[in-house]
C-alpha positions in Angstrom: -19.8 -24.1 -4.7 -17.7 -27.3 -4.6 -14.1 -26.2 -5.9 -10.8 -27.8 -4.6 -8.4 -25.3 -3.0 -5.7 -24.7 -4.8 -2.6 -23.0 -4.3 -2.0 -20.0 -5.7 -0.9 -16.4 -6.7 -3.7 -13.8 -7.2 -4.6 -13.4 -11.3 -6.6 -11.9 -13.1 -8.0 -12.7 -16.3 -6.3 -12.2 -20.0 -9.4 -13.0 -21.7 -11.8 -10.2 -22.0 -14.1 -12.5 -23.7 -17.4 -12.1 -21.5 -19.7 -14.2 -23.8 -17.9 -17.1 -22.1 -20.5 -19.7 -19.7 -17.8 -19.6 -17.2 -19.0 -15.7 -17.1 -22.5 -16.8 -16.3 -21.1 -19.6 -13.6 -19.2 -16.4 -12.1 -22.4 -14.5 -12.1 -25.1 -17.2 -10.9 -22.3 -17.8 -7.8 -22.1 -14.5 -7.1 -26.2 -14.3 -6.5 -25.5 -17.6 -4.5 -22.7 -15.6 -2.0 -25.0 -12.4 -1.6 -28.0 -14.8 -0.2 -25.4 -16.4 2.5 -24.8 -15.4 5.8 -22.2 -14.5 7.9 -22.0 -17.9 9.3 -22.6 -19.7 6.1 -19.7 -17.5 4.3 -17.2 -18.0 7.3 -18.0 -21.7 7.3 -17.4 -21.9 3.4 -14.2 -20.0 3.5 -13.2 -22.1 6.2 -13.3 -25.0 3.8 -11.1 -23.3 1.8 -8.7 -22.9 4.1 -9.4 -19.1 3.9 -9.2 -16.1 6.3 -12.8 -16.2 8.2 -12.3 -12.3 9.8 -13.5 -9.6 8.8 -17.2 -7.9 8.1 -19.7 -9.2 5.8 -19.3 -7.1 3.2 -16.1 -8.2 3.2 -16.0 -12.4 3.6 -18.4 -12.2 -0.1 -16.0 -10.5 -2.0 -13.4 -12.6 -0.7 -15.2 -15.8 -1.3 -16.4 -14.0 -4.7 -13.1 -13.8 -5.4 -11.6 -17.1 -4.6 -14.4 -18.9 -6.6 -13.5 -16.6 -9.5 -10.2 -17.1 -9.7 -10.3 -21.1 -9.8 -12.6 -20.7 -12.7 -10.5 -18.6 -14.9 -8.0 -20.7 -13.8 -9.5 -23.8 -15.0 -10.3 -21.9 -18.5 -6.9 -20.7 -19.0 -3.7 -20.8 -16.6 -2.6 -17.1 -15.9 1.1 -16.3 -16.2 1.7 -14.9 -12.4 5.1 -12.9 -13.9 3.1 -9.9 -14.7 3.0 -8.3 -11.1 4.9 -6.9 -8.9 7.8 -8.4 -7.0 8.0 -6.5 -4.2 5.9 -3.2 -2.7 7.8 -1.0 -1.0 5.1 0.5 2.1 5.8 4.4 2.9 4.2 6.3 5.7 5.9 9.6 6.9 5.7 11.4 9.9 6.4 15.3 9.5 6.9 18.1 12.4 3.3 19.7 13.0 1.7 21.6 15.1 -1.7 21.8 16.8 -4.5 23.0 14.4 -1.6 23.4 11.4 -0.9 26.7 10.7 -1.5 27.0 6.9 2.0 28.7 6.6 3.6 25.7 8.3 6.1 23.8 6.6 6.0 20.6 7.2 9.6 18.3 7.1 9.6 14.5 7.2 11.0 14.0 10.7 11.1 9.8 10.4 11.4 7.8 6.9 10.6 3.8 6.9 10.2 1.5 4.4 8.3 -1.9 4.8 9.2 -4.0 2.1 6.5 -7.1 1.3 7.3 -9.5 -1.1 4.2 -10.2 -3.2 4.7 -13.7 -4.5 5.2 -15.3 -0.4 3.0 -12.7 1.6 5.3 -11.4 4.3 7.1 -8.6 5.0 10.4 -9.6 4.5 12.5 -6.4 5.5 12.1 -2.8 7.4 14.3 0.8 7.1 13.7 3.2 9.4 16.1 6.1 9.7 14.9 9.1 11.6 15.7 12.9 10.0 16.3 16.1 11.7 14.2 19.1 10.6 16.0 22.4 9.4 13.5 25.3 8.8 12.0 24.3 12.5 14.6 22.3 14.3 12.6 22.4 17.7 9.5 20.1 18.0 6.0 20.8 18.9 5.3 19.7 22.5 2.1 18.3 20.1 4.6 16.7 17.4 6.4 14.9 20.3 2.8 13.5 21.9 1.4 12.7 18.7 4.7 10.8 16.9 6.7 9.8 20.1 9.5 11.4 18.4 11.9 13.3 20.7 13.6 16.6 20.2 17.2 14.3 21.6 16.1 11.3 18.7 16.1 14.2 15.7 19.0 16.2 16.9 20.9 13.1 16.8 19.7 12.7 12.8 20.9 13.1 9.4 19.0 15.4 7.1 17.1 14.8 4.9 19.6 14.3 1.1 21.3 11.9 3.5 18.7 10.0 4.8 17.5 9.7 1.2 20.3 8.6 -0.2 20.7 5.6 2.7 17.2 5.0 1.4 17.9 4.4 -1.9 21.6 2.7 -1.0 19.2 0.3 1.2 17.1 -0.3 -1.9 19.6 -0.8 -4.3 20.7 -4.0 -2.0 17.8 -5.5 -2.4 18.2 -4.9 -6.6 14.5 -3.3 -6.7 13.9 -1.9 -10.2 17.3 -4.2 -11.5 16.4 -7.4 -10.8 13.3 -7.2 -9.1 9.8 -5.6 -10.1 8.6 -3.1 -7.5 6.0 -0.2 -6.9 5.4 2.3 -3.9 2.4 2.5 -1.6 1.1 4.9 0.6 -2.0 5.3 2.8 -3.8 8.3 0.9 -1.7 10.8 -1.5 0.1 13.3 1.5 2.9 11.2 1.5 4.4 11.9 -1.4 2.1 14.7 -3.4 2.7 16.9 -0.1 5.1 15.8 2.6 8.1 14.4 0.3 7.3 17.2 -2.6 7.6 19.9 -0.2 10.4 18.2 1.7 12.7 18.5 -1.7 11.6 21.5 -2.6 13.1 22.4 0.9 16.3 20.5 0.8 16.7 21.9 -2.7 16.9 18.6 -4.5 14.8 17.3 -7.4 11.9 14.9 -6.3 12.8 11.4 -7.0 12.1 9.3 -10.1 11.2 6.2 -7.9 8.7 7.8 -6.0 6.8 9.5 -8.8 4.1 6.7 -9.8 2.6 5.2 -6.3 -0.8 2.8 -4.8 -2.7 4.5 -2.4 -4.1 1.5 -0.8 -7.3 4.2 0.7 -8.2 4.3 -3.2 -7.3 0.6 -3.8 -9.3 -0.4 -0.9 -12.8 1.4 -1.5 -12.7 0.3 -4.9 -12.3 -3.3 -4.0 -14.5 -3.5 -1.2 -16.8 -1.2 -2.3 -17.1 1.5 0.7 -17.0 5.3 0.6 -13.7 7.2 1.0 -14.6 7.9 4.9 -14.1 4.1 5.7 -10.7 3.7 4.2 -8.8 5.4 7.2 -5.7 3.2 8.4 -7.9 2.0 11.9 -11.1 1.1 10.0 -9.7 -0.7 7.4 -8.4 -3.1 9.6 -11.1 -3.1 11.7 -13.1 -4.3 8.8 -10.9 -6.9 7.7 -11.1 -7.9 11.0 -7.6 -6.9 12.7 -6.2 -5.0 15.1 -4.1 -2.3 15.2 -0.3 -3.5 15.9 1.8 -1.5 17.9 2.1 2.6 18.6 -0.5 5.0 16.3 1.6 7.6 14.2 5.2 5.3 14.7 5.7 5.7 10.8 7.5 2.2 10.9 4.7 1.2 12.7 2.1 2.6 10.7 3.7 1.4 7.3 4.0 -2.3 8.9 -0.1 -2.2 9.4 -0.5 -0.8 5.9 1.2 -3.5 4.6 -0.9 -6.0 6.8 -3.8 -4.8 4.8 -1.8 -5.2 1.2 -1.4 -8.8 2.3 -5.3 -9.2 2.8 -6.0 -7.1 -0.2 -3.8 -9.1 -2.0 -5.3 -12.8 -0.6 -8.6 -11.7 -1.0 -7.8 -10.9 -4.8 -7.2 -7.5 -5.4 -4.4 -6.5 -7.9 -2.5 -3.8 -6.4 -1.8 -1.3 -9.1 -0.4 1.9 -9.4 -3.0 4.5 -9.2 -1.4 7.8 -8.4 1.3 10.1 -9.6 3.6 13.4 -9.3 3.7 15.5 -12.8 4.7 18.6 -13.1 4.5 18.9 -9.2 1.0 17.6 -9.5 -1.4 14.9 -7.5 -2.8 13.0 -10.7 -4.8 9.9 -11.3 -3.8 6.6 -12.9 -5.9 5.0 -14.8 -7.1 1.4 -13.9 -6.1 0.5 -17.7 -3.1 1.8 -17.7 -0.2 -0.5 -18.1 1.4 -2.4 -15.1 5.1 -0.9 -14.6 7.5 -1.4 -11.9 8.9 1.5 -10.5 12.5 2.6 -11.5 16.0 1.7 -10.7 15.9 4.2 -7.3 18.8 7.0 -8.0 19.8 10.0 -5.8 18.0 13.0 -7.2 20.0 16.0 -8.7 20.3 19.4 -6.2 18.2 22.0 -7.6 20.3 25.3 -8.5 
């Protein structure tokens, strides 16, 4: 491999023209990379100026990548105004119990955001607003432990169609879905196929248009690196890529802000974050990998249900 670094954002290619040689230069490095190792990869990606943490599994496909994209860069410059602008990073935390009844209802007790702006890498701004319960205003002793959440911080707190609508107030600044390009992510489907769904049905408000197509970076993840589903939970994932975990376990803004440390990896290490889950009907459904690349709405204040 002897490619100059250049500077760039992730691409993919437009072509779907296989026959191509620069295919077979792809392929014939690729066999190269699987033969190297770990020291050999780190040292390569080091002249690259690339991240050197993470497992081994994980340093080829990042090195993969990087030596793919400066080909199909070479054989036709990619227009890098197709993607996202921003991501907005969601991770609730909801009352619970021990063990989980299966007649609890669970109600989103804190709601951040983690905004990451796609074309520099960083998280460039944070909501956090915490909300208090109504069906079971009192806390678990367990819920308390487990989230660090107090019974004083919730009593304290709006509701939830409050909350919501400072949410999409607090978006709205930031002209996501007007004059920006955004989508959602989550880490695995709760977030919003269970814990916002059942949250509206509960504050009797329709679930909101913004939130309705999402990435679940667990699904993003395995795909990319190639592990099974039972290595893409939040600690592992950045144990693999070769991070720690920053800050307190179950904080939600917490949380979100380590999710979004992994986007940023995903995202230097080549992997387009798409859209690959959604509500319909009141239904989890998969997105397919095809599908058209859409922002997510304008956000708007959902309609009370009657």
């Amino acid at each position: 491999i002897n490619e100059q670094e250049t500077k760039g954002k992730n691409s993919t290619a437009s072509s779907n023209d296989f026959s191509d040689p620069v295919y077979k230069e792809i392929a014939m490095t690729n066999g190269y990379i699987n033969r190297m190792t770990r020291d050999e990869l780190r040292s390569k990606l080091e002249e690259f100026k690339l991240e050197t943490r993470g497992v081994k599994d994980v340093l080829k496909k990042r090195l993969k990548n990087y030596y793919k994209k400066q080909k199909l860069m070479q054989k036709e410059p990619i227009n890098g105004d197709s993607y996202y602008d921003y991501i907005c990073v969601v991770d609730f935390e909801a009352t619970c119990e021990e063990g989980n009844p299966p007649e609890f209802i669970h109600e989103i007790i804190e709601f951040p955001v983690v905004l990451l702006n796609t074309h520099t890498l960083e998280i460039e701004d944070t909501f956090q607003q915490y909300v208090k319960p109504e069906i079971n205003p009192k806390l678990s002793n367990f819920c308390i432990s487990l989230t660090g959440i107090t019974q004083d911080i919730v009593d304290k707190a709006d509701t939830f169609p409050q909350v919501l609508q400072n949410v999409i107030e607090w978006m709205r600044q930031r002209e996501l879905g007007t004059k920006y390009s955004y989508s959602m992510l989550t880490d695995g489907s709760w977030d919003m196929s269970k814990f916002l769904n059942i949250q509206c049905r509960t504050s009797r408000i329709k679930y909101p248009s913004f939130a309705k197509k999402w990435i679940n970076i667990r699904k993003s993840y395995g795909n990319f690196y190639k592990v099974p589903r039972n290595q893409t939970k939040l600690t592992i994932m950045l144990e693999k890529l070769g991070m720690d975990y920053d800050g307190r376990p179950h904080s939600g803004l917490d949380d979100s802000k380590n999710i979004a440390r992994i986007a940023i990896r995903m995202l230097q290490d080549g992997c387009e974050l798409r859209v690959n889950e959604r509500m319909h009907a009141g239904q989890l459904m998969t997105v397919s990998s095809s599908a058209p690349l859409e922002g997510a709405p304008a956000p708007q204040m959902p309609r009370y249900r009657n």
